[in-house]
DOMISE-116587 format. One record per residue: residue number from 1; residue in one letter; y, z, x of N, C-alpha, C in turn. Coordinates in steps of 0.02 Angstrom, whole numbers, plus 32768, in hexadecimal, padded with zeros to 4 digits. Each point is the difference from the previous one (the first is absolute). Example, Ala and Ser with C-alpha at 12.3 -4.5 7.8 and 13.67 -1.06 7.14 Angstrom:
BEGIN
(atom 1,A,(7EE4,8186,8294),(803B,8000,7FD3),(803C,8000,802D))
(atom 2,S,(8035,7FDC,7FEE),(803B,8003,802A),(8037,8025,7FD9))
END
This chain:
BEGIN
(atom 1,X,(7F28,7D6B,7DD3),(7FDA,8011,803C),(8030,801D,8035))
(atom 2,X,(7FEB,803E,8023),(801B,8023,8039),(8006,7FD5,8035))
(atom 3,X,(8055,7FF4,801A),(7FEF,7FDF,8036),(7FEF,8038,8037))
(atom 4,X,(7FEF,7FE0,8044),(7FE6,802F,8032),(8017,7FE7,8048))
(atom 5,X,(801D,8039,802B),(802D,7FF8,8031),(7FD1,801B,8032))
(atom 6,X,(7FE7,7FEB,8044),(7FEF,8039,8034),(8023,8006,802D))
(atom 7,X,(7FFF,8041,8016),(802C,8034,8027),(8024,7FCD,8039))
(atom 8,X,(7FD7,7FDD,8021),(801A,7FD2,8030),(8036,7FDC,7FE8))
(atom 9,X,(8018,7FE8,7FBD),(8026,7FD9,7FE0),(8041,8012,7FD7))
(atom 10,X,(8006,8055,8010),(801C,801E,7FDC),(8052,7FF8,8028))
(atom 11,X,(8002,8004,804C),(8046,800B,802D),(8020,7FC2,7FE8))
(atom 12,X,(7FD7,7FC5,7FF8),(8023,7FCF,7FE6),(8017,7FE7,7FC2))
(atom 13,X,(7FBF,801A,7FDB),(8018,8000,7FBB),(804F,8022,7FD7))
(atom 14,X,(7FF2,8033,803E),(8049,803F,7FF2),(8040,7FE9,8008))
(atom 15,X,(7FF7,7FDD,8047),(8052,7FDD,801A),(8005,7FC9,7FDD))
(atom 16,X,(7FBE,7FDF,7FB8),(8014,7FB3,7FF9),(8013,8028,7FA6))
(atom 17,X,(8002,8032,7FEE),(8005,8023,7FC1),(8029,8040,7FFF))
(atom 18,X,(802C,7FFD,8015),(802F,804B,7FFE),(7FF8,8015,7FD4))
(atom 19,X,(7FE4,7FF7,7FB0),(8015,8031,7FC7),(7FC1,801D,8005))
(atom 20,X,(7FBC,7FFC,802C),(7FD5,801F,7FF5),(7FF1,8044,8025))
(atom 21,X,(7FE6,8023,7FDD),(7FD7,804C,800E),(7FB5,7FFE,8012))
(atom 22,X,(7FF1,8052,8029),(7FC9,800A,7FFF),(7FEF,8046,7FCB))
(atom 23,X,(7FC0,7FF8,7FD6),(7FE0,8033,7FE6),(7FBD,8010,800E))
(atom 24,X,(7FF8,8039,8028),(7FD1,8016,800D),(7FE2,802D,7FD3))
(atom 25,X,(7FB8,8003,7FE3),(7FED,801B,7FBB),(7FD0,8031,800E))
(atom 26,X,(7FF5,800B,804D),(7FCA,802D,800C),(800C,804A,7FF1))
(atom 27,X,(7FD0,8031,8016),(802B,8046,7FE4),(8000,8037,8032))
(atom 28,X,(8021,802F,7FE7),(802B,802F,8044),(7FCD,8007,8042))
(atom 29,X,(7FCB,8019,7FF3),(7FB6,7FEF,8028),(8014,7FCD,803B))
(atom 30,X,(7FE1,7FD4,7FDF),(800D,7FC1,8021),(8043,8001,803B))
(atom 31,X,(802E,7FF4,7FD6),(805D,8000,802B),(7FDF,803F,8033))
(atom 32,X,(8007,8021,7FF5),(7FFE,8032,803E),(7FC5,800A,802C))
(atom 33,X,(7FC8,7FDA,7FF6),(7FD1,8014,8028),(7FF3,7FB2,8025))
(atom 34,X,(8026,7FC5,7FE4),(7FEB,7FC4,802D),(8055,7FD7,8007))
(atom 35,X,(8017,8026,7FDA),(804C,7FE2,801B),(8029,7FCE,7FDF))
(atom 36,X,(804A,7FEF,7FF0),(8017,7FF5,7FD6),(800B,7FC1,8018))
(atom 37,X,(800D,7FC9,7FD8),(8026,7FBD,801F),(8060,800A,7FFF))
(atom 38,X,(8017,7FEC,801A),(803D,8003,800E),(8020,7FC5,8008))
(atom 39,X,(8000,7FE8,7FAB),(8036,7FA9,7FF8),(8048,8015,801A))
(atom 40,X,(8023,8038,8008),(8047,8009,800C),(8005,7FE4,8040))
(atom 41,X,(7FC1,7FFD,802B),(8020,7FD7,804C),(7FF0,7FB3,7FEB))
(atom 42,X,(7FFA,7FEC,7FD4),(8005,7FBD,7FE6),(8025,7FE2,7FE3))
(atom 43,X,(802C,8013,8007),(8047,8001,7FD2),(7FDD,8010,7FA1))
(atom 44,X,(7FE9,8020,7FEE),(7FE3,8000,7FCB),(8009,8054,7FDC))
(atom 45,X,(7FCF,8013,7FC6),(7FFD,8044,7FF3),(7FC1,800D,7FE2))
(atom 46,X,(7FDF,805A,801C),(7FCB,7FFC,7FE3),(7FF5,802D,7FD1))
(atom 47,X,(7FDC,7FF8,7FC7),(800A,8035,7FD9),(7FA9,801C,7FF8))
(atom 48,X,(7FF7,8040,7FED),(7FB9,801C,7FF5),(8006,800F,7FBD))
(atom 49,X,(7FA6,7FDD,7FD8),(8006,801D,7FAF),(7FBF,7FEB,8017))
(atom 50,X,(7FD8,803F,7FD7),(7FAD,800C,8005),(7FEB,7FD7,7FC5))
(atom 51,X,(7FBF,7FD3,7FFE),(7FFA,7FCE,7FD8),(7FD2,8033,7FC8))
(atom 52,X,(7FDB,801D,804B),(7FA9,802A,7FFB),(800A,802C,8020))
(atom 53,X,(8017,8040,7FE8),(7FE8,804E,800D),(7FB6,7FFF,8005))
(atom 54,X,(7FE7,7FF1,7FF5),(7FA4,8025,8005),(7FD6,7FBE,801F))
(atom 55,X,(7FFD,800A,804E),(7FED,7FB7,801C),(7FB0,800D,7FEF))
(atom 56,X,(7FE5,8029,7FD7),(7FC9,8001,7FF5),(7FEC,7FD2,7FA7))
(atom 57,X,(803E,7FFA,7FDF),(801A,7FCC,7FE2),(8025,7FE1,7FFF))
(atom 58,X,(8006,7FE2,8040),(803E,7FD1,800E),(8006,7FB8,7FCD))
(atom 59,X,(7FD5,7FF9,7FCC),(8010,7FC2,7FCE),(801C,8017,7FCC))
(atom 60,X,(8012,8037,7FF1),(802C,8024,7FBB),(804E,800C,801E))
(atom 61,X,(8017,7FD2,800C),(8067,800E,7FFA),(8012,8039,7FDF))
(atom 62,X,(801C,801E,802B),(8027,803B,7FF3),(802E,7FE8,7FAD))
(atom 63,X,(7FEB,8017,7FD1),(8029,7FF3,7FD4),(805B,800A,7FE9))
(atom 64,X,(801E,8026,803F),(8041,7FF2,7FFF),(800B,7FC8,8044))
(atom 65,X,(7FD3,7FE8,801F),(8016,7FC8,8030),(8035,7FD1,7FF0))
(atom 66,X,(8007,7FDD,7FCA),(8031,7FD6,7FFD),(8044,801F,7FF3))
(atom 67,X,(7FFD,802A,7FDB),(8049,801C,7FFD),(8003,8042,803A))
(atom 68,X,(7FE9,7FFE,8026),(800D,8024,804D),(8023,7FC8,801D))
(atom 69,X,(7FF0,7FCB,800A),(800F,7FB0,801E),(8048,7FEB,7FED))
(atom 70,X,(8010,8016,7FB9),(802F,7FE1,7FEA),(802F,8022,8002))
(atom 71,X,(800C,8044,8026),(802E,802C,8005),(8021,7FEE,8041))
(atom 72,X,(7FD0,7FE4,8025),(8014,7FF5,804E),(800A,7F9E,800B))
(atom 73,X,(7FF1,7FE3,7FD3),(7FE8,7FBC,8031),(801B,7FCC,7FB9))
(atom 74,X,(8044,7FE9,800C),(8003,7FD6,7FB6),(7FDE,7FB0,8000))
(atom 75,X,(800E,7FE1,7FD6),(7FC4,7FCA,7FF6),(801A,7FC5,8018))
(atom 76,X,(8048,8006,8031),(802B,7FB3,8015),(7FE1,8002,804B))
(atom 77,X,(7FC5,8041,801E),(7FF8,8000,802C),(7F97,7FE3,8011))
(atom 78,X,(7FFD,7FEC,801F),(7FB1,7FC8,8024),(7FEC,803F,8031))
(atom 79,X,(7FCE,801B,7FCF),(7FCB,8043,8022),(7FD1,7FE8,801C))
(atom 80,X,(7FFB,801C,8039),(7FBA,7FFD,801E),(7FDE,803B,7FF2))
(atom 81,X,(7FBE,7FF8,7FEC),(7FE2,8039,7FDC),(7FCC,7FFA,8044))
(atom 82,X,(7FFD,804E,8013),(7FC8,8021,803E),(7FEF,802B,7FEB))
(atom 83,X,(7FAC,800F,8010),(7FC8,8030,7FFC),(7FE9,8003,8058))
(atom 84,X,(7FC2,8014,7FEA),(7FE6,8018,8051),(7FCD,7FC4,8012))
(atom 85,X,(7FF1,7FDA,7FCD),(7FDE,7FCB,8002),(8008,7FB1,7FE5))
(atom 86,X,(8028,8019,7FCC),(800E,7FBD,7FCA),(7FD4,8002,7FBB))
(atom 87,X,(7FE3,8035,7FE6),(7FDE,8007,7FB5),(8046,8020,7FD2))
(atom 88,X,(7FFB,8041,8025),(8035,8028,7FC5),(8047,7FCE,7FF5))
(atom 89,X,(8017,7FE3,8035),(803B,7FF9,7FF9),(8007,7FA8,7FE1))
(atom 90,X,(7FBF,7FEA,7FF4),(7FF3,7FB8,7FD4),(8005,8029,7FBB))
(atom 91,X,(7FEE,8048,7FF2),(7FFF,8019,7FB0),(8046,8000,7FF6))
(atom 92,X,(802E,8033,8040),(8036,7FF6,7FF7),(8029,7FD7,7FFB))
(atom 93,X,(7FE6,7FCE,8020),(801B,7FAF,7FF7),(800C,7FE3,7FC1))
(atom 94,X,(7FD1,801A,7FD7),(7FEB,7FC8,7FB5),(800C,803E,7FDB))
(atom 95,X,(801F,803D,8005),(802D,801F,7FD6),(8043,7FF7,7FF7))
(atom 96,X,(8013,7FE2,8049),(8055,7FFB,800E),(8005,7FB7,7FE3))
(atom 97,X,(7FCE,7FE4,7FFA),(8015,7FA0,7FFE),(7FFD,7FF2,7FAD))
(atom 98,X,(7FDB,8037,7FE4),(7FFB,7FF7,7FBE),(803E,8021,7FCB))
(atom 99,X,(800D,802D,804A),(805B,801A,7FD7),(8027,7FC7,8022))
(atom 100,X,(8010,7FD9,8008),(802B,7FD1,8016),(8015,7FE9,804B))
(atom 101,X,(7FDD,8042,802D),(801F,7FE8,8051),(7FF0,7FDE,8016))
(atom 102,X,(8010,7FF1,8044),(7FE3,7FC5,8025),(7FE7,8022,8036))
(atom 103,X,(7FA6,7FE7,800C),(7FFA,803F,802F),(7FBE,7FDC,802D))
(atom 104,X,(7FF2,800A,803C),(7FC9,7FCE,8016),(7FD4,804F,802C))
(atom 105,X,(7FC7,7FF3,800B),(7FC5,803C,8013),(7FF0,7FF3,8045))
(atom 106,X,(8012,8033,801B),(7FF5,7FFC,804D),(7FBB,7FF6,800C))
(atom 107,X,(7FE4,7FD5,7FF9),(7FB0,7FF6,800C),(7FE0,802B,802F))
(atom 108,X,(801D,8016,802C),(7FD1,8026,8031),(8023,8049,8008))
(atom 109,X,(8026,800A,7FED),(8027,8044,7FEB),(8009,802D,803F))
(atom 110,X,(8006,803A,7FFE),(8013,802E,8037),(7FDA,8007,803A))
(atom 111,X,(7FC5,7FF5,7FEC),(7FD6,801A,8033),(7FC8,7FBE,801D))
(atom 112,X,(8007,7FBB,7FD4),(7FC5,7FBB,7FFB),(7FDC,8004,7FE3))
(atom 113,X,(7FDF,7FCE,7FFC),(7FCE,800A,7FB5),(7FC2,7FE3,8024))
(atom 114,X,(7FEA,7FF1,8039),(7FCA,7FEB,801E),(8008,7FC1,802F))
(atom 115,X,(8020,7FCB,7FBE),(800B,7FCC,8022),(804B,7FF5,802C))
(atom 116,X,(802E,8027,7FDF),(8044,7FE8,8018),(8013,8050,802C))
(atom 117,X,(8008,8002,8018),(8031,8045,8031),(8025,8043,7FDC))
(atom 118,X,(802E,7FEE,7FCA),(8031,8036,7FEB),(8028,8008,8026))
(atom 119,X,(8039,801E,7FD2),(804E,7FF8,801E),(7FFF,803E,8043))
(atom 120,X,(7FD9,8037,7FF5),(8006,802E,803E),(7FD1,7FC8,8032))
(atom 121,X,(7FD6,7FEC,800C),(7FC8,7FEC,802E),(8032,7FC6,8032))
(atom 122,X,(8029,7FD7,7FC7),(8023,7FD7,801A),(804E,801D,8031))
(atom 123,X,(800C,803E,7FF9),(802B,8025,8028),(8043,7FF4,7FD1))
(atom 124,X,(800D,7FF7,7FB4),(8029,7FFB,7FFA),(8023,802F,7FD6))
(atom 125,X,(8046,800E,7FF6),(802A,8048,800F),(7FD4,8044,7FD7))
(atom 126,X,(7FEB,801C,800F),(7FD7,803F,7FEC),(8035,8046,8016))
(atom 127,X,(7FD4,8038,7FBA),(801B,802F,8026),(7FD1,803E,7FEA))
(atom 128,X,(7FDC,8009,8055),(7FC7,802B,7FEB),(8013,804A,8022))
(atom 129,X,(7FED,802A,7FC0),(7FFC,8045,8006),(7FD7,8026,8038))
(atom 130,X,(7FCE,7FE3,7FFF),(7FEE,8033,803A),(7FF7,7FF4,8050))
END
């Protein structure tokens, strides 16, 4: 089972876990039209890999997703997996956990998911394009 982190829990989670990352799985769309999270002012790093090219099928994983992941992000490192809500990036979650990482799902993801805020809503390090 996916564990699950929300955005509010993440500044601390970060300073109490140095070996962990952020992965954001949304796609170019997205990053540029609502804005990027920015773990580097968290003492952290963030990396971008699209889970779902076609948010009109966002439940079919990009079939090179995992080895896009594994070029950038090795497996001694505790991912936080982000979407714009918390669906795509629970798929991405239980792709990365079933190859071996350790990885917990930002429950309310970039933007909140209704009930919880999101990491932009909550003001934390972003970096928006327009």
């Amino acid at each position: 089972m996916i564990k699950q982190i929300k955005s509010s829990e993440i500044k601390n989670f970060i300073k109490e876990n140095s070996n962990t990352v952020l992965l954001d799985v949304r796609n170019d769309n997205e990053l540029k039209s609502l804005g990027r999270p920015n773990a580097e002012d968290l003492n952290s790093v963030t990396y971008f890999v699209t889970v779902s090219p076609d948010l009109s099928n966002w439940q079919t994983p990009d079939p090179n997703f995992l080895e896009n992941v594994k070029k950038k992000i090795d497996k001694e490192k505790t991912i936080l997996v982000m979407c714009a809500a918390g669906g795509r990036s629970m798929i991405a979650a239980g792709l990365l956990e079933a190859e071996g990482y350790s990885v917990l799902n930002v429950s309310d993801g970039f933007s909140g998911n209704g009930q919880d805020p999101g990491w932009k809503n909550l003001g934390l390090p972003s970096i928006i394009d327009n």
